[in-house]
Short mmCIF file of the C-alpha atoms (twelve columns), coordinates in Angstrom:
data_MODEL
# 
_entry.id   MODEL 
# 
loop_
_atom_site.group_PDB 
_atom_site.id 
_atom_site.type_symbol 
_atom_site.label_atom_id 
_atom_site.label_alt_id 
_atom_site.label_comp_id 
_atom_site.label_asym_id 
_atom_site.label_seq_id 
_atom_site.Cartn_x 
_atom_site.Cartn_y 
_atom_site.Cartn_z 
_atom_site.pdbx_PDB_model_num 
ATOM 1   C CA . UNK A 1   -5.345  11.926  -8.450  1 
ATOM 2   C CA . UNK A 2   -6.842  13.929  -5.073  1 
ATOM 3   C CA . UNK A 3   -4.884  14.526  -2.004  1 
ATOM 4   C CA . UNK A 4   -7.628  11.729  -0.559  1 
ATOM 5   C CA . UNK A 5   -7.336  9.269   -3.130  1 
ATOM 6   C CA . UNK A 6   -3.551  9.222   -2.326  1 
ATOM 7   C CA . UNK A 7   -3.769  8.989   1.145   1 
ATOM 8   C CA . UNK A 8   -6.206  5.997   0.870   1 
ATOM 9   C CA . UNK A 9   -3.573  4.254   -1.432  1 
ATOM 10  C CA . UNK A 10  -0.688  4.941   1.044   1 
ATOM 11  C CA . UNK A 11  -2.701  3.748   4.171   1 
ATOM 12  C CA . UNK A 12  -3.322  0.196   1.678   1 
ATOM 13  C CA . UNK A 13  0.421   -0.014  1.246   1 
ATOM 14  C CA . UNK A 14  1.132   0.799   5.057   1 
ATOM 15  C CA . UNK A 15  -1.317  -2.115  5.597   1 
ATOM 16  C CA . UNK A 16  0.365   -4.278  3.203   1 
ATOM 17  C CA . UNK A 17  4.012   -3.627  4.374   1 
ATOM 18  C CA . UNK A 18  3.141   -5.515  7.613   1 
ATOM 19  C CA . UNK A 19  1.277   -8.401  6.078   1 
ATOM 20  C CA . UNK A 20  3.810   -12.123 4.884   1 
ATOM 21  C CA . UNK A 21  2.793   -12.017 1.125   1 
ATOM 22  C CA . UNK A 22  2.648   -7.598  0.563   1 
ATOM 23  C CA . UNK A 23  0.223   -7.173  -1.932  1 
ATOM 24  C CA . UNK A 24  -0.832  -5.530  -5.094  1 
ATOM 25  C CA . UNK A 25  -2.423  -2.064  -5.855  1 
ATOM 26  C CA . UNK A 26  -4.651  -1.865  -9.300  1 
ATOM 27  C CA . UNK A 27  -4.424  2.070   -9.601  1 
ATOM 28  C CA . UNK A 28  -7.162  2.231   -13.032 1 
ATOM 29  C CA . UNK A 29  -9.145  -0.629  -12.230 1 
ATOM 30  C CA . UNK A 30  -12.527 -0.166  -10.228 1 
ATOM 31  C CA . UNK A 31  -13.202 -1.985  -6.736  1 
ATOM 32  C CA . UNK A 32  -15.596 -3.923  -8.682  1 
ATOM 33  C CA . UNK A 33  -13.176 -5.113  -11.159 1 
ATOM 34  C CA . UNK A 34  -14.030 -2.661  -14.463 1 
ATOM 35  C CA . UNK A 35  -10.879 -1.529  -16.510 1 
ATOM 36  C CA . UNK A 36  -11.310 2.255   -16.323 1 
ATOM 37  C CA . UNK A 37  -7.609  3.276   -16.921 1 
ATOM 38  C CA . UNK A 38  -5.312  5.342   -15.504 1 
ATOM 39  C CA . UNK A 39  -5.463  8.900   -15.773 1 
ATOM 40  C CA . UNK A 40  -1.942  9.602   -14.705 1 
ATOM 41  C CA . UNK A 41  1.475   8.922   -16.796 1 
ATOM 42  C CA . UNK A 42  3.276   6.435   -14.665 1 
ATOM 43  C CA . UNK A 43  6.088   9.105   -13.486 1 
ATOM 44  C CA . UNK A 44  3.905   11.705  -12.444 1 
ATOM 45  C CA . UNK A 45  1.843   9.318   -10.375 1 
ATOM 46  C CA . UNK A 46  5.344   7.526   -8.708  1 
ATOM 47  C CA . UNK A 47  6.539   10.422  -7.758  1 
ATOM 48  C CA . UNK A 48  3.053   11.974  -5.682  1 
ATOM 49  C CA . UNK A 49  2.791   8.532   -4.490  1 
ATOM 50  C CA . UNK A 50  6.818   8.521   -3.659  1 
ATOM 51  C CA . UNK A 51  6.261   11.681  -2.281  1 
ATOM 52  C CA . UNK A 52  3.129   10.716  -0.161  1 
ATOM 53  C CA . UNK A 53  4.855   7.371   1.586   1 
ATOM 54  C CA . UNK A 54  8.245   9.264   2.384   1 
ATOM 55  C CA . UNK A 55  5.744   11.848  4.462   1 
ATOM 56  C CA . UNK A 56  3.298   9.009   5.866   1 
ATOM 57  C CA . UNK A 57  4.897   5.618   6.333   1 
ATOM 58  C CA . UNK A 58  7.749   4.950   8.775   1 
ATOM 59  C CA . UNK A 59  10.253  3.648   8.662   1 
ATOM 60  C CA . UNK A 60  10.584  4.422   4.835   1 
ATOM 61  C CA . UNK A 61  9.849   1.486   2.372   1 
ATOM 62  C CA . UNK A 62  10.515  -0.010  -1.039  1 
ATOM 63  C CA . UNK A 63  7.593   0.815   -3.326  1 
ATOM 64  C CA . UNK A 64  7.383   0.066   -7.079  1 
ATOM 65  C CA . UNK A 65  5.084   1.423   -9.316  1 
ATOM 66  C CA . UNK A 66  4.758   -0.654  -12.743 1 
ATOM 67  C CA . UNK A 67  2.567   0.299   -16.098 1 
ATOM 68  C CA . UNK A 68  0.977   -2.326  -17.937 1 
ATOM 69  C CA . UNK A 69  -1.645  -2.562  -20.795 1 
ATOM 70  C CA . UNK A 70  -4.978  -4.151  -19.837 1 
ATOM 71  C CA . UNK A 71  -7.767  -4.785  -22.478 1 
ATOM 72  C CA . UNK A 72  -6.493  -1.826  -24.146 1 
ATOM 73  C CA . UNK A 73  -6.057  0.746   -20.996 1 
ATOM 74  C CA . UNK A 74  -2.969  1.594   -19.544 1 
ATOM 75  C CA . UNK A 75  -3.176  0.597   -15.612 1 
ATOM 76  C CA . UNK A 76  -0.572  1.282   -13.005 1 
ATOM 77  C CA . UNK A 77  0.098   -1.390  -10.313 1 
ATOM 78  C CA . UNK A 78  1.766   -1.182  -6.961  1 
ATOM 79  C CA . UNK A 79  4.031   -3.500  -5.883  1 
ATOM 80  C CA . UNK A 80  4.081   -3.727  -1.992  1 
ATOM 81  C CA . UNK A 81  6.606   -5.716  -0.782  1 
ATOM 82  C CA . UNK A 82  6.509   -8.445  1.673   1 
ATOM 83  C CA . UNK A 83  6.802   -7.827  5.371   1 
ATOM 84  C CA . UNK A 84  10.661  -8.270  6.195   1 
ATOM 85  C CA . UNK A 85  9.786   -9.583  9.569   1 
ATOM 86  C CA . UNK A 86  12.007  -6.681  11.540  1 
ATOM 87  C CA . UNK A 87  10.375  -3.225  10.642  1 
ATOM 88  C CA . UNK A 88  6.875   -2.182  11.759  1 
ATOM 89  C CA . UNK A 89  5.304   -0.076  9.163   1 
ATOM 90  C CA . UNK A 90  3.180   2.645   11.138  1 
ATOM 91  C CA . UNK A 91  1.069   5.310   9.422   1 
ATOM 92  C CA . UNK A 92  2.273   8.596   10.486  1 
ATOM 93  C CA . UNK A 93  -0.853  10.537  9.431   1 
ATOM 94  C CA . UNK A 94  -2.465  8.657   12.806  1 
ATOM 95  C CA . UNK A 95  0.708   7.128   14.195  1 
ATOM 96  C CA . UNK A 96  -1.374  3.791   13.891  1 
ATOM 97  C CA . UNK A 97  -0.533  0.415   12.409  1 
ATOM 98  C CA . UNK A 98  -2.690  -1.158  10.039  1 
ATOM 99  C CA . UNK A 99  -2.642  -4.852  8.806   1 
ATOM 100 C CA . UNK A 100 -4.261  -6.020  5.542   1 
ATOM 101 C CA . UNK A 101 -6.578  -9.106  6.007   1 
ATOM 102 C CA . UNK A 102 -8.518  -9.966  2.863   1 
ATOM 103 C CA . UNK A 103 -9.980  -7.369  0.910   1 
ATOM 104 C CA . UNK A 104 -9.963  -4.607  4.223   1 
ATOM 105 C CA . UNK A 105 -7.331  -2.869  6.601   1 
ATOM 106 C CA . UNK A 106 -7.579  -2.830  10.463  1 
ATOM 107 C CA . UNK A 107 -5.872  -0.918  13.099  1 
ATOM 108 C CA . UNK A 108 -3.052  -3.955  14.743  1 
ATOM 109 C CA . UNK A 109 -4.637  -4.990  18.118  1 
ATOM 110 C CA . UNK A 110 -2.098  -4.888  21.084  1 
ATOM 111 C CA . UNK A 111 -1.684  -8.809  20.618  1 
ATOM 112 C CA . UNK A 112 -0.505  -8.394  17.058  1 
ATOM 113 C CA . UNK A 113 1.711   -5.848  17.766  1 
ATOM 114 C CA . UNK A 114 3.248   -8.171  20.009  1 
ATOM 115 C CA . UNK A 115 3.589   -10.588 17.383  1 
ATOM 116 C CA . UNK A 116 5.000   -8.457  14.812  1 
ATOM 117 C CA . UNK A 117 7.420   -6.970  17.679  1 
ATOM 118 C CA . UNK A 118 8.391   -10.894 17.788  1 
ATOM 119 C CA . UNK A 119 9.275   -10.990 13.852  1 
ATOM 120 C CA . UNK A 120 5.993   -13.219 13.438  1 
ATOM 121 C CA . UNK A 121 3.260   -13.009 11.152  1 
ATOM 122 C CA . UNK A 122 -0.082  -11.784 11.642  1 
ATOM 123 C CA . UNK A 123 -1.515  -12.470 8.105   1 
# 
């Protein structure tokens, strides 16, 4: 796991933290949907992720990292949680805030700021 490849996944939770639903993170499965497996062990890879969102993400969120067995790999999945409707998750790395719409992230425009400010959902 590379200093980049964790800051990719922590920018994909920040966008996820502001979205209704949260999301899910396959951490061993290819964008194209191959099983590759993880190369981690689930504790070393909570706690650089852990580590990661307490220095990026603010104001600090609930992140779970689970282990299940996939066609005979081992994969690692993030929970995300839903947005709570109060807290705006902003990536500190660019002091931006991202939203998750389908399969990309985008910066918030100043309009859905305003919505989230108003406890209403973008996505």
């Amino acid at each position: 796991l590379t200093i980049n490849e964790i800051s990719k996944i922590t920018k994909e939770i920040a966008a996820f933290l502001n979205t209704k639903n949260g999301g899910l993170i396959f951490y061993g499965i290819d964008d194209d949907g191959c099983v590759i497996g993880s190369d981690m062990r689930r504790q070393d890879f909570d706690q650089a992720l852990q580590n990661s969102i307490r220095n990026t993400i603010s104001p600090q969120p609930n992140v779970e990292v689970k282990e299940r067995n996939v066609m005979g790999h081992r994969i690692l999945i993030i929970v995300v949680p839903p947005w709570d409707r109060k807290n705006i998750y902003q990536y500190t790395k660019d002091g931006r805030v991202y939203i998750r719409k389908g399969t990309n992230i985008f910066v918030a425009k100043p309009e859905e700021l305003k919505k989230l400010a108003k406890g209403e959902y973008v996505v």
